[in-house]
C-alpha positions as CSV (number, residue, x, y, z in Angstrom):
1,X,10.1,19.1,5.8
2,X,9.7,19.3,2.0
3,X,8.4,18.3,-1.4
4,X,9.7,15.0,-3.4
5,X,9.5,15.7,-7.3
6,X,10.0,12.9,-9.5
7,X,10.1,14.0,-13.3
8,X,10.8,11.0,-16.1
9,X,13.2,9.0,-13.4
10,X,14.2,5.5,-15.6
11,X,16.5,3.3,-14.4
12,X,17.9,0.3,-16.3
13,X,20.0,-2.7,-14.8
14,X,21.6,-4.5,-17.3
15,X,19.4,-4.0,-20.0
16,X,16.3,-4.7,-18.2
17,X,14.4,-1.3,-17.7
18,X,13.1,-1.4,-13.4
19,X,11.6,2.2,-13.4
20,X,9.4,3.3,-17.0
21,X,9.7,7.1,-16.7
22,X,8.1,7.6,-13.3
23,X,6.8,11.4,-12.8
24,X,5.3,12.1,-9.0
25,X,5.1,14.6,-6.7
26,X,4.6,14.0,-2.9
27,X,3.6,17.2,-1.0
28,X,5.5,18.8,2.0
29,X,3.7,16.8,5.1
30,X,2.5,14.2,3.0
31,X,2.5,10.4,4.3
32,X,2.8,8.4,1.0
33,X,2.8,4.8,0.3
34,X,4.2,2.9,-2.8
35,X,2.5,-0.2,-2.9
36,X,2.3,-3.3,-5.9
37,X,3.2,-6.7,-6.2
38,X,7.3,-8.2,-6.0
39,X,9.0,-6.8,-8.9
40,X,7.2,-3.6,-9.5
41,X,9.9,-1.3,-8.8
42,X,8.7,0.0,-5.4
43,X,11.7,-0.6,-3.2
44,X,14.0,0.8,-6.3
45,X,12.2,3.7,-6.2
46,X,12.5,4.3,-3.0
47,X,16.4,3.6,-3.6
48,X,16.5,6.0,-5.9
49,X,14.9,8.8,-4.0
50,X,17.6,8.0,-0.6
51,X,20.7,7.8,-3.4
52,X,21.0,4.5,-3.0
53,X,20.3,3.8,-6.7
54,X,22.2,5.8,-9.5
55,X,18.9,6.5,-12.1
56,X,19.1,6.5,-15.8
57,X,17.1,9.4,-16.7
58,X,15.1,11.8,-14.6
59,X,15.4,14.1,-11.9
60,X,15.1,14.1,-8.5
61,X,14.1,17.1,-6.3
62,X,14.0,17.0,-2.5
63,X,12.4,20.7,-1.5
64,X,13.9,23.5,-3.9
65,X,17.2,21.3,-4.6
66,X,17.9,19.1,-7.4
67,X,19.9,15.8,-5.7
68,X,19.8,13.7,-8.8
69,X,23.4,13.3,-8.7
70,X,23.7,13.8,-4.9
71,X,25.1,11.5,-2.4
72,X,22.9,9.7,0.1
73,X,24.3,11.6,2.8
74,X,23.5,14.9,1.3
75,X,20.1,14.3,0.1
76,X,18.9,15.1,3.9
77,X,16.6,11.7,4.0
78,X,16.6,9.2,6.8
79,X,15.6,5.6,6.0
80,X,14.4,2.4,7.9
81,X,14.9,-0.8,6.8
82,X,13.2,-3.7,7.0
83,X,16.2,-5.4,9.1
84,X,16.7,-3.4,12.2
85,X,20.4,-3.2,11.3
86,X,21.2,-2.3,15.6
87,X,24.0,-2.8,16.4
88,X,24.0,-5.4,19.5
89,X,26.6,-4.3,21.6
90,X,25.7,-0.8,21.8
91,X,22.3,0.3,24.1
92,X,19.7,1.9,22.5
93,X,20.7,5.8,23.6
94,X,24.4,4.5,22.1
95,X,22.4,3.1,18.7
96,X,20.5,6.5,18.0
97,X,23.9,8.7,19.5
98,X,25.9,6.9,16.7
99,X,25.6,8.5,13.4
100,X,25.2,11.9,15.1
101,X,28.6,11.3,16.8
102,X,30.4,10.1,14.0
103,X,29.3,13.5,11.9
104,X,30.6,15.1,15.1
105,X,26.9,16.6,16.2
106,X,27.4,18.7,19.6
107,X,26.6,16.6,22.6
108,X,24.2,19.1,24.0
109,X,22.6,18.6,21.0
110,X,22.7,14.8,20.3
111,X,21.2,14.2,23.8
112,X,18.3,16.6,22.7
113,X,17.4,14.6,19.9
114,X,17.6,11.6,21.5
115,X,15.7,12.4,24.5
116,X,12.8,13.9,22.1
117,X,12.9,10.4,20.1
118,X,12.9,8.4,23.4
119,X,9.7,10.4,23.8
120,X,7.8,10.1,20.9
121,X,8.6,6.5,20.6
122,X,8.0,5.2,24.2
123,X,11.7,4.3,24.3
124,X,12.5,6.2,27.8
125,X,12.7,3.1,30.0
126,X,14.8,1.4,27.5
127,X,17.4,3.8,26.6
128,X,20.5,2.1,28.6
129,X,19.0,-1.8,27.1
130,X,20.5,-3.8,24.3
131,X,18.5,-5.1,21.4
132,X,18.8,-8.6,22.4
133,X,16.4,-7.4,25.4
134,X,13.8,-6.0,23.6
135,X,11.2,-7.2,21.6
136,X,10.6,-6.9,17.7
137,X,8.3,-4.0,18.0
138,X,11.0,-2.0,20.0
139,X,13.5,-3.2,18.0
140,X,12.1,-1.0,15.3
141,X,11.2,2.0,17.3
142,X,15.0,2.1,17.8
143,X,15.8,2.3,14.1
144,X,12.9,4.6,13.8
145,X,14.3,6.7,16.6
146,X,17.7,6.5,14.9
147,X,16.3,8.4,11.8
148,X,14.3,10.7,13.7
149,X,17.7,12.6,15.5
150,X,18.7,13.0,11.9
151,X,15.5,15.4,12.0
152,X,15.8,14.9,8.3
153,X,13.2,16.5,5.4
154,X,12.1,13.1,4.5
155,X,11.6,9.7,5.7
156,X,12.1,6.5,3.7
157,X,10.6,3.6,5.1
158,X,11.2,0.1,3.1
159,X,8.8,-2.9,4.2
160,X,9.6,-1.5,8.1
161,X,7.3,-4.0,9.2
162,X,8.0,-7.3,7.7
163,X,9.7,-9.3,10.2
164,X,6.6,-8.6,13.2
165,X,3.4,-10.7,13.9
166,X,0.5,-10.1,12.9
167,X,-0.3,-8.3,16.3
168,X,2.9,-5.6,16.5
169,X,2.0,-4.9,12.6
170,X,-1.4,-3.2,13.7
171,X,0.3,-1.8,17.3
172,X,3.5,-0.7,14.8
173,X,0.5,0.9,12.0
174,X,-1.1,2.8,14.8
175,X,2.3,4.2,16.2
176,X,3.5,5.4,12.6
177,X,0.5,7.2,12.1
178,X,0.6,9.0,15.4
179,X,4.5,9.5,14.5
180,X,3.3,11.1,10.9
181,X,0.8,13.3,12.8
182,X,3.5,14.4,15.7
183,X,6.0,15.6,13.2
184,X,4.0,16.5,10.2
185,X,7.0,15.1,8.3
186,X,6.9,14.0,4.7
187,X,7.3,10.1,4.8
188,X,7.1,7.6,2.2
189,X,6.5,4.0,3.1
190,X,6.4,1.3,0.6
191,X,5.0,-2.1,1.0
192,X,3.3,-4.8,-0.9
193,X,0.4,-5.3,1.8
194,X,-2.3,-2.8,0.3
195,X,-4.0,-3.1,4.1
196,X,-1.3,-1.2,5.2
197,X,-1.6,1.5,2.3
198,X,-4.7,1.7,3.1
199,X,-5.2,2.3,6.9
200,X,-2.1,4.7,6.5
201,X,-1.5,6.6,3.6
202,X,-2.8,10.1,2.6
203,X,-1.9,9.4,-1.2
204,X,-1.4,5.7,-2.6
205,X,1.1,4.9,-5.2
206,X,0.3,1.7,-7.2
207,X,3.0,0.5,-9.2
208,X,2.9,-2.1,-12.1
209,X,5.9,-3.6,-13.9
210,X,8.2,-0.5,-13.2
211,X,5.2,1.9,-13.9
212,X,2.5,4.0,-12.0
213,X,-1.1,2.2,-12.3
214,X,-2.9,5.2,-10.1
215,X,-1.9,7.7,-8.0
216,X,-4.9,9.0,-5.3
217,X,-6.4,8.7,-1.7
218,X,-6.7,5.3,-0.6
219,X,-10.6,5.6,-0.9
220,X,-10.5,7.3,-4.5
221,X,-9.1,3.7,-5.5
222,X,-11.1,1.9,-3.5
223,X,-13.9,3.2,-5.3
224,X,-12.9,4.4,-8.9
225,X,-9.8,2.0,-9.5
226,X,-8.6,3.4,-13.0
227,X,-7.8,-0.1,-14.1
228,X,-8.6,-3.9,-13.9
229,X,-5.2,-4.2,-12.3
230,X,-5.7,-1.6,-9.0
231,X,-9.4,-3.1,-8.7
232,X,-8.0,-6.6,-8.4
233,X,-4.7,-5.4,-5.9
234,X,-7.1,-2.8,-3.8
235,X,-9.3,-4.2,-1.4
236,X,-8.7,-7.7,1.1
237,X,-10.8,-9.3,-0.5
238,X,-10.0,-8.2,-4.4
239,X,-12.8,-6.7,-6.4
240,X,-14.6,-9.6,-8.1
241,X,-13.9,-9.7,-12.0
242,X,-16.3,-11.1,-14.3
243,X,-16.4,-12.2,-17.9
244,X,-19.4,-10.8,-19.3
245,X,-20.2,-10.3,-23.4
246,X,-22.5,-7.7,-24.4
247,X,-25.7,-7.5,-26.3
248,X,-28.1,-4.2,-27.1
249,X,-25.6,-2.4,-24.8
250,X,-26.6,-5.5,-22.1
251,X,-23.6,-7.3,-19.8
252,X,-24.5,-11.1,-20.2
253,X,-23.0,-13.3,-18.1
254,X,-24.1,-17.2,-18.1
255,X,-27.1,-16.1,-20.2
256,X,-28.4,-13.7,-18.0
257,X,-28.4,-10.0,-17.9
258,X,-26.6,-7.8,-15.5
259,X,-27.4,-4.4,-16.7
260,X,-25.8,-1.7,-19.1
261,X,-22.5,-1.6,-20.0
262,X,-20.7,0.8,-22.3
263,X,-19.1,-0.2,-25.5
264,X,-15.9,-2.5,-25.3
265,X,-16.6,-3.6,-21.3
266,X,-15.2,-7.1,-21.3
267,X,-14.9,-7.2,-17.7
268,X,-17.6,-6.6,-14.4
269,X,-16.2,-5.5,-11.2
270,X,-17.4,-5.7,-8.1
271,X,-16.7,-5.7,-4.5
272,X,-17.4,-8.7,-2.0
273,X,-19.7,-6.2,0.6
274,X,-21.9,-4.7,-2.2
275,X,-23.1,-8.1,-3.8
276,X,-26.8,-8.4,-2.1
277,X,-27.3,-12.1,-0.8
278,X,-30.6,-13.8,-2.1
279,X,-31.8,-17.3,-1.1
280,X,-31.8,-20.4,-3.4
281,X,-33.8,-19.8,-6.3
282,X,-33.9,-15.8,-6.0
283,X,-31.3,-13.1,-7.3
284,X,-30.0,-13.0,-10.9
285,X,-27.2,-14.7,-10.2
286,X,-27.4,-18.7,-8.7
287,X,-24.4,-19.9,-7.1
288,X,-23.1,-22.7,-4.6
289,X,-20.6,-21.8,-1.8
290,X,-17.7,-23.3,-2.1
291,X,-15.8,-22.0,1.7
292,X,-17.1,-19.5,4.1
293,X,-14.3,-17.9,6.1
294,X,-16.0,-16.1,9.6
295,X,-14.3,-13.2,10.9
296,X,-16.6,-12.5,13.3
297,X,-19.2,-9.8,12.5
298,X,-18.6,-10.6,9.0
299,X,-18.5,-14.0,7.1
300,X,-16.7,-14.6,3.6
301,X,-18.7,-16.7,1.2
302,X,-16.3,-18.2,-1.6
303,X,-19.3,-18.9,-4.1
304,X,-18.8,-20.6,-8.1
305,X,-21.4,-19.7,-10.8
306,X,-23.0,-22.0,-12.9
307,X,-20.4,-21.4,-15.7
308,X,-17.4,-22.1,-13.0
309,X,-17.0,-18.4,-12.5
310,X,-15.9,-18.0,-8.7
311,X,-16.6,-15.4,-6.7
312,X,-16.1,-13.8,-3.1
313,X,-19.2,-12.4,-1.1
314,X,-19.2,-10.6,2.3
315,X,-22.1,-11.9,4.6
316,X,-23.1,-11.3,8.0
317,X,-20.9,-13.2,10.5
318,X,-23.7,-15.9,11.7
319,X,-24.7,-16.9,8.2
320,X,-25.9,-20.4,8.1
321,X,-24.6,-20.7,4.4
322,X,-21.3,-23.1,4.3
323,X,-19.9,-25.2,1.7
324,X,-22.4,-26.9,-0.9
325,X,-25.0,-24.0,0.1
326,X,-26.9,-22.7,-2.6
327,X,-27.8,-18.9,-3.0
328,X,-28.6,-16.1,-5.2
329,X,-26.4,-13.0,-6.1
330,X,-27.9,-9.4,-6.8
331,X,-25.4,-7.0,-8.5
332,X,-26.7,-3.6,-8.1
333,X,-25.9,-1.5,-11.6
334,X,-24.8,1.2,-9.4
335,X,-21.8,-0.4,-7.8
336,X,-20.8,-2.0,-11.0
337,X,-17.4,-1.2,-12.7
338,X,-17.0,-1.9,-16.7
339,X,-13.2,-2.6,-18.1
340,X,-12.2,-2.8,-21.4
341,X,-9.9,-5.7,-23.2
342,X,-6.5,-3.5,-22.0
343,X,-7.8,-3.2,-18.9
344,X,-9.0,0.7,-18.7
345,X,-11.9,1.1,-16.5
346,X,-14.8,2.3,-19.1
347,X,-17.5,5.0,-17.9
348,X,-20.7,5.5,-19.5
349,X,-19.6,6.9,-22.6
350,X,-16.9,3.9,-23.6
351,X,-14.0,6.4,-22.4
352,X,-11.8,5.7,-19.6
């Protein structure tokens, strides 16, 4: 396996600039995930790193080599797609034998890797099927197994999961974690569902308009987003964002105080499970819920302020608040996040 070093990689299409001088380094063994809305440059990225993509400026090292100008084929990268791409006439030993054969790999060899990839995947009893006979899940196993006899240094993996229900997403999560921990490859995964970065990544990638947001573990940005923008993408449900003015170093919001803020906070954040509940007519905060979403052990209260401000509150699951409830909100000063006007996250001192 090996290090990934981006330094300064641009690239332009047609005068529109994708990738704003992206520098990262993914350690050897690392499982890292790319994640940020359509358009922020995730899945070119990830282009560029497989060769796919020509970049403007930059480098690009895989280990100790420099493949900035290397071909995809000699950059030592597998890649899964979010199609399957199998080809249906061929069984599944045939669709992970194919590429080996064609670069004229041994036999003894190719039926090595295939057996240990029938292995690891669970693909044994399915090795002489065709993908018309298997399911979605399995489907992408085989193109999984199909860069795993490659036994390359690193694997892309671009929205892999896409096309399954909700169900084989979580079985297909659990089963590319186990992969990650089996092979102790280096693997980065991009997607635009943060519950996925989360529950899987070792270091998160959040991308904005072509540039990096935050780099960290997924609970490092849970926790200390660097920016309004990775509070509001990090977390199912978002951070809640509030409008607040400031007086005698005091948030206001509505009239009322919320606690100290540092100098230039335009913005509260806060997180649905750390807003404490209060009944009608307690807690600094009155509000009327709007939805209540039940999940089971927990509820979601979709609340609105008096000043139309809405918010999003975690409750326990048999709450008897539903919609036209009123309740109180309690925002401890401790869980509260201050941004400024450009969207820096603000610590005590006014500095980001």
């Amino acid at each position: 396996m090996a290090e990934v070093r981006l330094t300064g990689v641009n690239k332009h299409y047609a005068g529109v600039q994708a990738l704003h001088g992206i520098s990262l380094t993914i350690e050897d063994g690392e499982f890292a995930v790319f994640v940020g809305p359509s358009g922020c440059g995730k899945s070119t990225l990830l282009r560029s790193i497989a060769g796919l993509e020509d970049i403007s400026g930059g480098q690009i090292r895989i280990g100790d080599r420099d493949v900035t100008q290397a071909a995809p084929s000699e950059r030592d990268v597998a890649m899964v797609f979010q199609s399957y791409a199998l080809y249906p006439h061929m069984t599944v030993r045939e669709n992970m034998d194919f590429g080996m054969k064609v670069n004229n790999f041994a036999p003894a060899d190719r039926q090595r890797r295939i057996a240990e990839a029938a292995r690891i995947l669970q693909l044994e009893p399915y090795l002489d099927r065709k993908p018309a006979q298997l399911s979605g899940g399995q489907r992408q196993r085989v193109a999984i197994g199909r860069a795993i006899v490659k036994e390359p240094k690193v694997f892309l993996f671009d929205e892999p999961l896409s096309n399954l229900d909700a169900k084989l997403r979580v079985q297909m999560r659990v089963e590319l974690e186990a992969l990650h921990r089996d092979l102790k490859a280096t693997m980065i995964y991009v997607t635009h569902d943060q519950v996925e970065a989360m529950t899987m990544a070792d270091k998160i990638v959040v991308l904005n308009a072509g540039r990096i947001e935050q780099v960290g573990a997924p609970m490092d940005l849970y926790h200390r987003p660097a920016s309004e923008f990775v509070a509001g993408f990090i977390g199912a449900p978002a951070m809640n964002l509030l409008p607040v003015t400031l007086a005698g170093g005091q948030a206001l919001l509505d009239g009322l105080t919320l606690g100290p803020a540092p100098e230039g906070t335009v913005k509260l954040g806060i997180r649905p499970e750390h807003i404490a509940l209060r009944p009608a007519g307690q807690g600094t905060l009155p509000a009327t819920v709007t939805l209540r979403e039940t999940l089971g052990g927990d509820a979601y209260l979709y609340v609105r302020l008096n000043s139309g401000v809405p918010m999003v509150v975690r409750a326990e699951g048999d709450t008897p608040l539903d919609h036209g409830a009123e309740a109180g909100l309690d925002l401890p000063p401790a869980r509260l996040h201050h941004f400024a006007a450009d969207g820096r996250r603000l610590t005590a001192g006014g500095a980001a």
